[in-house]
HTML snippet that shows the backbone in 3Dmol.js (N, CA, C, O; Angstrom):
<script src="https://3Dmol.org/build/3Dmol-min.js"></script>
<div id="view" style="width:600px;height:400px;position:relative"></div>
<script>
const pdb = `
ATOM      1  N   UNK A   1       1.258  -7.559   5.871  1.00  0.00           N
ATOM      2  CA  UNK A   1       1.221  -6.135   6.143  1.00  0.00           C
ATOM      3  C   UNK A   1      -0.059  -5.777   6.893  1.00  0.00           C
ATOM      4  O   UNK A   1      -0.129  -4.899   7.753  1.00  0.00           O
ATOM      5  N   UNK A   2      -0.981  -6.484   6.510  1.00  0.00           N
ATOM      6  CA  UNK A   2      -2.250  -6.318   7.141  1.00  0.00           C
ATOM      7  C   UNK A   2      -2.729  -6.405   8.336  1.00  0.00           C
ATOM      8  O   UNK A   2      -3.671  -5.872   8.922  1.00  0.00           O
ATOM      9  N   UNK A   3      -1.374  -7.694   8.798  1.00  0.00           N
ATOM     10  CA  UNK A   3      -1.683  -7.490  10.669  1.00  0.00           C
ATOM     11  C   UNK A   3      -0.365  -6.999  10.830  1.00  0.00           C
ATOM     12  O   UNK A   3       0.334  -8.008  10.926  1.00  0.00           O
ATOM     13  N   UNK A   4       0.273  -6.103  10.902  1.00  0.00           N
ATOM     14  CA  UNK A   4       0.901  -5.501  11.471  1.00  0.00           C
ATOM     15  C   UNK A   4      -0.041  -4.349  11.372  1.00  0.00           C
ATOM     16  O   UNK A   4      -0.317  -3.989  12.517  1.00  0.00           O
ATOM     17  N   UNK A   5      -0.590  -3.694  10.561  1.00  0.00           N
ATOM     18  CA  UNK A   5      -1.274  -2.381  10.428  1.00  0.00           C
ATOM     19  C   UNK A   5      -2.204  -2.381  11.994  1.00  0.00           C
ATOM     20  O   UNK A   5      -2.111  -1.547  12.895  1.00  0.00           O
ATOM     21  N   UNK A   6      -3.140  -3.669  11.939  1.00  0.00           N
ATOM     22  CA  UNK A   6      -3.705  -4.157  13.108  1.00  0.00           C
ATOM     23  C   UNK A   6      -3.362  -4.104  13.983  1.00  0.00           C
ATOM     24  O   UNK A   6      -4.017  -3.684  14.937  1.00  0.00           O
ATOM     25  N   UNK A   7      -2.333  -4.455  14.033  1.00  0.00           N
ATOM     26  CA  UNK A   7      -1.604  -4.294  15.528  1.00  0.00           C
ATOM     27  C   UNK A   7      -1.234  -3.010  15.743  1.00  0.00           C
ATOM     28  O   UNK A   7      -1.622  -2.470  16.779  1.00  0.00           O
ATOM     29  N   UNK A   8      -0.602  -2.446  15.020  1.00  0.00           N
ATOM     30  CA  UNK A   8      -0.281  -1.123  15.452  1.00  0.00           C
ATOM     31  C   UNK A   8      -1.502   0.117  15.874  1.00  0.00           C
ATOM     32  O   UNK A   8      -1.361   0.912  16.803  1.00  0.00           O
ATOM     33  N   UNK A   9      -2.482   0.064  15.121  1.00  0.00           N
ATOM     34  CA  UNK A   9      -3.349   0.549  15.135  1.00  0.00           C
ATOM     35  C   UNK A   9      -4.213   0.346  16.842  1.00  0.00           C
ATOM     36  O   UNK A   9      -4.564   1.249  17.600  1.00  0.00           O
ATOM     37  N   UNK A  10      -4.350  -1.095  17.020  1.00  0.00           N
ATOM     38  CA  UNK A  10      -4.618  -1.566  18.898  1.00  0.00           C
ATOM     39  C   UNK A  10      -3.646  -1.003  19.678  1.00  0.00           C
ATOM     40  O   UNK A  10      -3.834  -0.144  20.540  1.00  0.00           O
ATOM     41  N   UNK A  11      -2.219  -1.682  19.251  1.00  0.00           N
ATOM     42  CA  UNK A  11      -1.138  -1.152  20.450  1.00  0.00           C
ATOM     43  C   UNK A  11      -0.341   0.169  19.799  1.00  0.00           C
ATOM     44  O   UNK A  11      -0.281   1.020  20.686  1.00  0.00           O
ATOM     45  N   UNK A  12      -0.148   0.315  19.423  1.00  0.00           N
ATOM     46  CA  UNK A  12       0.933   1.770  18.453  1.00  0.00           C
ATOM     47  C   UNK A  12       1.948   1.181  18.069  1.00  0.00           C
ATOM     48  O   UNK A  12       2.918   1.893  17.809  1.00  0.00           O
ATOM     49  N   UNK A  13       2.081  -0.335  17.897  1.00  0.00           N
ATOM     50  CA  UNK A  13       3.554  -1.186  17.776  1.00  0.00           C
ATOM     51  C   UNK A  13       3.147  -2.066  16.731  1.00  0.00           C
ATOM     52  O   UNK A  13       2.291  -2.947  16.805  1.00  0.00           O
ATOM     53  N   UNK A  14       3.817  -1.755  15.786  1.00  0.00           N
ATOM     54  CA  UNK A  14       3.289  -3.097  14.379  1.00  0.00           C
ATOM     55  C   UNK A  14       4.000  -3.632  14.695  1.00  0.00           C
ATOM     56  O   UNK A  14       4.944  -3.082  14.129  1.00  0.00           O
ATOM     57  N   UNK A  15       4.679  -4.931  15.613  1.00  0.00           N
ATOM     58  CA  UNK A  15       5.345  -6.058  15.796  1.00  0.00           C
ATOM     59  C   UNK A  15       4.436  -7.045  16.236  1.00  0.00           C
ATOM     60  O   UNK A  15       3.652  -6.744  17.136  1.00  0.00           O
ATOM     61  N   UNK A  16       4.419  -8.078  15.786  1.00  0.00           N
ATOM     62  CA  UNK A  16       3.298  -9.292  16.033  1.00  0.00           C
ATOM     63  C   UNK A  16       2.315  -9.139  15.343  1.00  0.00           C
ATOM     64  O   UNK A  16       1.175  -9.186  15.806  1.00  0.00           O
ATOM     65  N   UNK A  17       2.647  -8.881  13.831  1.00  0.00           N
ATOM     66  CA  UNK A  17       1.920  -8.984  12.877  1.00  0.00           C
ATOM     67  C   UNK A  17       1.823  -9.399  11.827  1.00  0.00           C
ATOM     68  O   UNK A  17       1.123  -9.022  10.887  1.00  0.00           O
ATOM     69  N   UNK A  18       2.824 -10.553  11.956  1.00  0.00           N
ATOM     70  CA  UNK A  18       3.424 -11.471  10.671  1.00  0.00           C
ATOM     71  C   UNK A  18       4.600 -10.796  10.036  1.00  0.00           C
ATOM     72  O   UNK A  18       4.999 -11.459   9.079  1.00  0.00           O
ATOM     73  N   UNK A  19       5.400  -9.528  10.275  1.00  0.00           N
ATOM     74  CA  UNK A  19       6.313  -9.374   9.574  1.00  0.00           C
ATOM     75  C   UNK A  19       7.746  -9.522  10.870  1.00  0.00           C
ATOM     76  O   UNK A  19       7.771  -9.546  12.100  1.00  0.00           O
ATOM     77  N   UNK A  20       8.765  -9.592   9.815  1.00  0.00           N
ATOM     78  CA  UNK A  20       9.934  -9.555  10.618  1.00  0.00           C
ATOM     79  C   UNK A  20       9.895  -8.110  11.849  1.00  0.00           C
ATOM     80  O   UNK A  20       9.064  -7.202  11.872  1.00  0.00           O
ATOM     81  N   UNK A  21      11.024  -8.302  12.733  1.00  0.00           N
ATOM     82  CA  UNK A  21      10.980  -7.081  14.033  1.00  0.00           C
ATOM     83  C   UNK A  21      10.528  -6.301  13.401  1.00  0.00           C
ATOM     84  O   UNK A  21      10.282  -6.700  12.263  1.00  0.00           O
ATOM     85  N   UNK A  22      10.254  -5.208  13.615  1.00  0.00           N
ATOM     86  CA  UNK A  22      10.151  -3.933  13.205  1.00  0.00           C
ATOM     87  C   UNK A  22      10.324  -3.120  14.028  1.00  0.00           C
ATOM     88  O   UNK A  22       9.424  -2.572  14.665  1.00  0.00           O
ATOM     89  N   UNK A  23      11.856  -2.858  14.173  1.00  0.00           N
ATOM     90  CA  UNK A  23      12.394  -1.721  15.303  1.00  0.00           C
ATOM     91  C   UNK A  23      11.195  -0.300  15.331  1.00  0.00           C
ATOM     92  O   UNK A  23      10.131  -0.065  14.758  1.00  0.00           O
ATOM     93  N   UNK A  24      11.988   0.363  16.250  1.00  0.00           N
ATOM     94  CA  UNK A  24      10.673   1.811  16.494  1.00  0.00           C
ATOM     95  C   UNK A  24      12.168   2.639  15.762  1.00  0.00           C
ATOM     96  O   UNK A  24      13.332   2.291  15.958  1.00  0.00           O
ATOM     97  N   UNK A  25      11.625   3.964  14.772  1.00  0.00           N
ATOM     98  CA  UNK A  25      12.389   4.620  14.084  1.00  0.00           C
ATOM     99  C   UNK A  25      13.116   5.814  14.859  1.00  0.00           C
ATOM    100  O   UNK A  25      12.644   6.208  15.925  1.00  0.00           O
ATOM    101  N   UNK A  26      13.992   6.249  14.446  1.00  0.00           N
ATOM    102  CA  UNK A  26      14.903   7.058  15.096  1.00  0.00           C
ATOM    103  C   UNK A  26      15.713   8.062  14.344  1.00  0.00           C
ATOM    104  O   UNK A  26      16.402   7.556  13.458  1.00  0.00           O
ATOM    105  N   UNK A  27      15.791   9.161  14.454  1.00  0.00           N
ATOM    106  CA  UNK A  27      16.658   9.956  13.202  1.00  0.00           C
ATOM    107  C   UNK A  27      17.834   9.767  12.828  1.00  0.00           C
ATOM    108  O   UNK A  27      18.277  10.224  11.774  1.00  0.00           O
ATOM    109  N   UNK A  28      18.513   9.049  13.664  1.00  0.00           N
ATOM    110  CA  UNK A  28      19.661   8.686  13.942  1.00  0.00           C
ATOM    111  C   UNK A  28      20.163   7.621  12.479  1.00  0.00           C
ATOM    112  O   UNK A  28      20.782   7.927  11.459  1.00  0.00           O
ATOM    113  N   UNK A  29      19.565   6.266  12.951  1.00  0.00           N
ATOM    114  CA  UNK A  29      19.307   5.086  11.923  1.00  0.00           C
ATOM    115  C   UNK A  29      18.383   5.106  10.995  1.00  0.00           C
ATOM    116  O   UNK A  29      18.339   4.361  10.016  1.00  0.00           O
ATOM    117  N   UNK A  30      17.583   6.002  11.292  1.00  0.00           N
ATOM    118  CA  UNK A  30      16.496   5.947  10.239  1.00  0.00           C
ATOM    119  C   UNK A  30      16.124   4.465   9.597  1.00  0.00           C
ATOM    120  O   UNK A  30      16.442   4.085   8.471  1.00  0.00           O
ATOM    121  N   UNK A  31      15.453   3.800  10.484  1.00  0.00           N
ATOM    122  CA  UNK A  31      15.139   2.499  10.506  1.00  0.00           C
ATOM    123  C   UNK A  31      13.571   2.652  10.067  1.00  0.00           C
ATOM    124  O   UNK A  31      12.643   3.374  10.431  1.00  0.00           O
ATOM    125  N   UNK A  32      13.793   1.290   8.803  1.00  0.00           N
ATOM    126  CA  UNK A  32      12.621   1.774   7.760  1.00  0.00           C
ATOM    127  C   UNK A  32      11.859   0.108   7.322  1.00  0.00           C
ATOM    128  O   UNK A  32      12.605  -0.780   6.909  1.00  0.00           O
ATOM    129  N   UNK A  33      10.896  -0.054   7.418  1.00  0.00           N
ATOM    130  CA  UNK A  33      10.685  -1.809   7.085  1.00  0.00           C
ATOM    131  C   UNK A  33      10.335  -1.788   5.535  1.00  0.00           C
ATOM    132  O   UNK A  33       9.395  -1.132   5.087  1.00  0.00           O
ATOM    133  N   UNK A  34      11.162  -2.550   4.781  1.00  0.00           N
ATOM    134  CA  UNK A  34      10.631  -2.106   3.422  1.00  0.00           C
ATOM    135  C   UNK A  34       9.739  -3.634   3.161  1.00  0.00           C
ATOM    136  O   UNK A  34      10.034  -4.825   3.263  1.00  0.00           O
ATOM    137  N   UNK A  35       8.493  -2.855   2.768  1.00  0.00           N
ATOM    138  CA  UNK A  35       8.067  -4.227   2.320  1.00  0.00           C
ATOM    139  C   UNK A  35       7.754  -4.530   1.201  1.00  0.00           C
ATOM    140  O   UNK A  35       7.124  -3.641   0.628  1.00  0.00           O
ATOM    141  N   UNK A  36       7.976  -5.678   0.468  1.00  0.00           N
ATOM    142  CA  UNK A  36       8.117  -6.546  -0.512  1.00  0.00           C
ATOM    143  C   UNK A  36       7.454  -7.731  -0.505  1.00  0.00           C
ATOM    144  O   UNK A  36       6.353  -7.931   0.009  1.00  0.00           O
ATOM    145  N   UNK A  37       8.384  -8.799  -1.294  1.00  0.00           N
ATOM    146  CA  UNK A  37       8.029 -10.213  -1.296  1.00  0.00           C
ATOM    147  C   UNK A  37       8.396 -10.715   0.150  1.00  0.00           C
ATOM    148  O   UNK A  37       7.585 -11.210   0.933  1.00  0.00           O
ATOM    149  N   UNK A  38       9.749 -10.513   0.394  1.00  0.00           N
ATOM    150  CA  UNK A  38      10.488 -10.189   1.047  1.00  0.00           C
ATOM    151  C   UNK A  38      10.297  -9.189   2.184  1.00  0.00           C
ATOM    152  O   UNK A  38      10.628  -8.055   1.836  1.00  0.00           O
ATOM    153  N   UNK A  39       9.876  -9.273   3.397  1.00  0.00           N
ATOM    154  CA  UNK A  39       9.675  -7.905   3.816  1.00  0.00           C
ATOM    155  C   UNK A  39      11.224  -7.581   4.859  1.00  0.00           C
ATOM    156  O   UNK A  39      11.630  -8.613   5.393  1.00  0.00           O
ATOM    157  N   UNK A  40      11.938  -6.500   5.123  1.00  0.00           N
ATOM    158  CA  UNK A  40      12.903  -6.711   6.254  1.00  0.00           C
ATOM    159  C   UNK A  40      13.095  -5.176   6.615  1.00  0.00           C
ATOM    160  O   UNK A  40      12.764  -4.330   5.785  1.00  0.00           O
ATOM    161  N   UNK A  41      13.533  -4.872   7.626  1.00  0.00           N
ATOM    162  CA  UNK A  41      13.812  -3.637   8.223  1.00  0.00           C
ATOM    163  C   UNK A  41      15.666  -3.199   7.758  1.00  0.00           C
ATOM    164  O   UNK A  41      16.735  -3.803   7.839  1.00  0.00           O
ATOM    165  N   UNK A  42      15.355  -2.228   7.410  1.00  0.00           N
ATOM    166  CA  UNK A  42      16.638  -1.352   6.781  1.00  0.00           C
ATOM    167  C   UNK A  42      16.773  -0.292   7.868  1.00  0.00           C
ATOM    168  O   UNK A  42      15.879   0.101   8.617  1.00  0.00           O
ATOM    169  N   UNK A  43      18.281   0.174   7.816  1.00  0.00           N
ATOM    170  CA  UNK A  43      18.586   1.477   8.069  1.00  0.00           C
ATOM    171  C   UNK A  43      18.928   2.212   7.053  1.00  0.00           C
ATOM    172  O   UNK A  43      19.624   2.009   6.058  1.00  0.00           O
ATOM    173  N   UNK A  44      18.069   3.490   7.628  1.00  0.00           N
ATOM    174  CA  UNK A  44      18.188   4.772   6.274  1.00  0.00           C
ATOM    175  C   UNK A  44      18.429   4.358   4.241  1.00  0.00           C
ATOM    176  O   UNK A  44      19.268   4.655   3.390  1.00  0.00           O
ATOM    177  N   UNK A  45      17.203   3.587   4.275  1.00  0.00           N
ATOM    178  CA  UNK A  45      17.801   3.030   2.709  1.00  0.00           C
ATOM    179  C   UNK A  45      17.337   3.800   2.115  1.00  0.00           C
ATOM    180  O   UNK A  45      16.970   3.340   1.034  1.00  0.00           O
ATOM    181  N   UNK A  46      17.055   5.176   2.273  1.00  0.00           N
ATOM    182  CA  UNK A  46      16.856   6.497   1.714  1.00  0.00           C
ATOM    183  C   UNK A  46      17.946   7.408   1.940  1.00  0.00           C
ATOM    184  O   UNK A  46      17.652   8.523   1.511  1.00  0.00           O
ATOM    185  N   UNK A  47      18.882   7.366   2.358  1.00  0.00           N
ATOM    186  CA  UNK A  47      19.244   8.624   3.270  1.00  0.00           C
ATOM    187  C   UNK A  47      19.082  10.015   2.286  1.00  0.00           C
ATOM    188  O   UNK A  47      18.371  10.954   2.646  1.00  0.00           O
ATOM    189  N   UNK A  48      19.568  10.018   1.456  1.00  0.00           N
ATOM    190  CA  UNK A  48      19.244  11.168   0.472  1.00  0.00           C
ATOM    191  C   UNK A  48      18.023  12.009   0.547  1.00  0.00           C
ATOM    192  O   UNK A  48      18.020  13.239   0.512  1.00  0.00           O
ATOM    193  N   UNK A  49      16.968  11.223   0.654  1.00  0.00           N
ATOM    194  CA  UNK A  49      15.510  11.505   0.126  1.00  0.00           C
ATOM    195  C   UNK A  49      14.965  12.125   1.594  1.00  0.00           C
ATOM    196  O   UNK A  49      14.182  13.064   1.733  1.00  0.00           O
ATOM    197  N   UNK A  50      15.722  11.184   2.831  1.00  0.00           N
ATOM    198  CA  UNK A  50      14.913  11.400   3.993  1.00  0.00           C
ATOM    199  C   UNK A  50      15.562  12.890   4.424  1.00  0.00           C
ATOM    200  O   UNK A  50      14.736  13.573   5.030  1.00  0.00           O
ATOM    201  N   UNK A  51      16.860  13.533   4.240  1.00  0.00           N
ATOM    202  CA  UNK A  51      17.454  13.918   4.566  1.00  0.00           C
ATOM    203  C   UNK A  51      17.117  15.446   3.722  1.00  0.00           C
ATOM    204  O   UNK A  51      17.808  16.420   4.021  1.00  0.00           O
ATOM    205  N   UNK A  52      15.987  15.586   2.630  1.00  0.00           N
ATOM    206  CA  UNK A  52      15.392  16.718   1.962  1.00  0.00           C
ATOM    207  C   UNK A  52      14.514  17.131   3.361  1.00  0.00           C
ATOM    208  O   UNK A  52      14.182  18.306   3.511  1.00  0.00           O
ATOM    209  N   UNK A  53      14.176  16.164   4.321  1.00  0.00           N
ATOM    210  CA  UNK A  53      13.325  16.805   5.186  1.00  0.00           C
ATOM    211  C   UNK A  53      13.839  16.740   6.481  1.00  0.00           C
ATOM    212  O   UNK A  53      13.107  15.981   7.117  1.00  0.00           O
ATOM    213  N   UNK A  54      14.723  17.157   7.168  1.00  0.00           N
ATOM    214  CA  UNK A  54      15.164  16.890   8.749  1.00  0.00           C
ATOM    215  C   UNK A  54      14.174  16.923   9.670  1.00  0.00           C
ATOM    216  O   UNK A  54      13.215  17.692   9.612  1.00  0.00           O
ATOM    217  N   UNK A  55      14.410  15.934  10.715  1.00  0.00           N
ATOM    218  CA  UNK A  55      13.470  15.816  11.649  1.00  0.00           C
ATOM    219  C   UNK A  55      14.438  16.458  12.995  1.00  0.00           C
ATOM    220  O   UNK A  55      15.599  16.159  13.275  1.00  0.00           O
ATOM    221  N   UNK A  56      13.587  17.363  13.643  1.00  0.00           N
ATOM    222  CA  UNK A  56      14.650  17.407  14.799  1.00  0.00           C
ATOM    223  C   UNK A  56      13.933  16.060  15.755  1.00  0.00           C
ATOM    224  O   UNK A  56      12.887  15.411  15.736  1.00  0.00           O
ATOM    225  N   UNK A  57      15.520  16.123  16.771  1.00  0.00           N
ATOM    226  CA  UNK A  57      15.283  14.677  17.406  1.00  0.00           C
ATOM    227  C   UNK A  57      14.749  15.262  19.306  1.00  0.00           C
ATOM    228  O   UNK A  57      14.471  14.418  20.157  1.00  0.00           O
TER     229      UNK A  57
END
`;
const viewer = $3Dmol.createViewer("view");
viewer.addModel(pdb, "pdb");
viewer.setStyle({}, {cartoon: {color: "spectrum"}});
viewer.zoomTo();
viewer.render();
</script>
């Protein structure tokens, strides 16, 4: 998690930071990297929760 933070923080893109892709998010998919032991990118594995707050797109 620590170099992705890194990276994102240099480029605005946490990819190439030891975790799996990490798509760019969208309201649409609501694409979310959950991290764990395990780390992997989900779509909307909130939808409920995210959906108390709408984003316009």
């Amino acid at each position: 998690m620590a170099g992705a933070l890194l990276q994102f923080m240099k480029t605005g893109n946490p990819n190439e930071g030891g975790l799996p892709p990490w798509p760019r998010y969208t309201p649409k998919k609501g694409e979310t990297m959950v991290l764990d032991d395990v780390s992997e990118a989900k779509n909307d594995p909130d939808r409920e929760g995210r959906n108390l707050f709408p984003v316009k797109e």
